[in-house]
N, C-alpha and C positions, 0 to 999 in steps of 0.2 A: 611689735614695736619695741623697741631698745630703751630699758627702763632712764639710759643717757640722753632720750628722746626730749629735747627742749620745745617749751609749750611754741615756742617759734616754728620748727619744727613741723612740729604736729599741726598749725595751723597751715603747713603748706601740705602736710600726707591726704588734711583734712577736702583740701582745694582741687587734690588731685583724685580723690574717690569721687566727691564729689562732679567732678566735670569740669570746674569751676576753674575762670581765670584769676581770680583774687585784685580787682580791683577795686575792691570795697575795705571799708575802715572793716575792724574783727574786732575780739575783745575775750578773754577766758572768766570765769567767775568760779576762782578757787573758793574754797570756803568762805564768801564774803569779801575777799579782796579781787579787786579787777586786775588783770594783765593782760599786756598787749605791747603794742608796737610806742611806746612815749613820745616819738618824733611826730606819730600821727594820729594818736587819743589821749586827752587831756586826761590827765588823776588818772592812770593805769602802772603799776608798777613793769618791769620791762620782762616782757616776755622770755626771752634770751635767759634769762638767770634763773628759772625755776624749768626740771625734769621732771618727766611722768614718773622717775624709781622717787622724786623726793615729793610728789604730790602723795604716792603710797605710803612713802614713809610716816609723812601728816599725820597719816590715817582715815586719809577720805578714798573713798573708791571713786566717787561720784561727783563731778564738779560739770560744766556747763559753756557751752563754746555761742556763741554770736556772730554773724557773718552780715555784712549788709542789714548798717543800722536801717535804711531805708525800706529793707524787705523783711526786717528780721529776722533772717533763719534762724531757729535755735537747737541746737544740739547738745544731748545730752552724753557725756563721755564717761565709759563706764571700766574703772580699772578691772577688770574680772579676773586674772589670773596669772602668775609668772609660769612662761617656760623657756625650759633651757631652749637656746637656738640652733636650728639645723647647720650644719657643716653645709655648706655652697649655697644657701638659700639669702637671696637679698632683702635686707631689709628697711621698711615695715614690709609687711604684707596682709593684702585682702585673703579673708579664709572663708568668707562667706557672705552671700548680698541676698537682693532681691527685686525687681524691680529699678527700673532708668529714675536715675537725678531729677528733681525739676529745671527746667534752662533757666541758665544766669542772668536776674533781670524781670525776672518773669510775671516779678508785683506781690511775692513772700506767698503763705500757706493758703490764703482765700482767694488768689488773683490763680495760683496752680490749679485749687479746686476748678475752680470757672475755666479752666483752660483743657485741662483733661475732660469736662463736659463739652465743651467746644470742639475735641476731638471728634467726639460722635457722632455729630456735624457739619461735614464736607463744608456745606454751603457758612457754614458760621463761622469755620478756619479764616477761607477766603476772604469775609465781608468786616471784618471786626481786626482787632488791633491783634488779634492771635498770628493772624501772618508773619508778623514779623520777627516772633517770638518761636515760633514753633520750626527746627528747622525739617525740611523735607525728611521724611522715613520715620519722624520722632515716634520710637513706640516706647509706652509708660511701662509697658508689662517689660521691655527688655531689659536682660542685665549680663554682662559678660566679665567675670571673673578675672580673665586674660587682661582685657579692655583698661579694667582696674587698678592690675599687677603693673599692667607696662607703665601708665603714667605715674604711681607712686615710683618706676625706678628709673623715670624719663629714658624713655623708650620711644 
């Protein structure tokens, strides 16, 4: 990612590794000060005006992202390292994953656990509120690199 990369930005690279449509309020928690979207989270400075090169500049590596106050996702966003950028390579780009997203909606980190056990369970997919959430094929262990790349360069 492009240290010119606005935390704007970064929350849609973020939407799009994710899986994610982004129809949820978001929010960053730079060193204690909140950023986000102002039009759509109260006391948030504006997302748009602060870069990941000037979050490093700070001197934080380590700041924290929120997605669906409702579900809570939280993620932690970890500056790790500058490198020069390839000639023809688009950017951001995924270098490495593991493992399918949980689906958008899905009820945040305890409602996933219970659904991913629900998986194991043909008959409990079916009879419970998982159906609707789970689309057909959904595998947890799956993760595709490509899958990744294409939607971070809408593709």
């Amino acid at each position: 990612m492009s240290s010119s990369t606005t935390l704007a930005k970064l929350h849609f690279a973020i939407l799009a590794v994710m899986g994610w449509t982004g129809g949820h309020l978001h929010a960053f928690d730079v060193g204690g000060q909140q950023y986000g979207d102002p039009s759509c989270v109260d006391e948030v400075a504006n997302e748009t005006r602060l870069t990941v090169g000037g979050v490093a500049k700070s001197g934080l590596a380590r700041f924290s992202y929120t997605y669906d106050f409702g579900d809570n996702w939280e993620h932690d966003v970890l500056i790790e390292n500058r490198r020069t950028p390839v000639d023809g390579r688009q950017y951001p780009v995924c270098t490495a994953g593991k493992r399918n997203c949980p689906p958008e909606d899905c009820g945040g980190v305890d409602a996933y656990v219970d659904m991913l056990a629900a998986l194991q369970d043909p008959a409990r997919v079916n009879d419970e509120q998982w159906a609707d959430w789970i689309e057909e094929g959904f595998d947890p262990e799956e993760f595709s690199i490509d899958a990744v790349n294409a939607r971070l360069n809408g593709r």
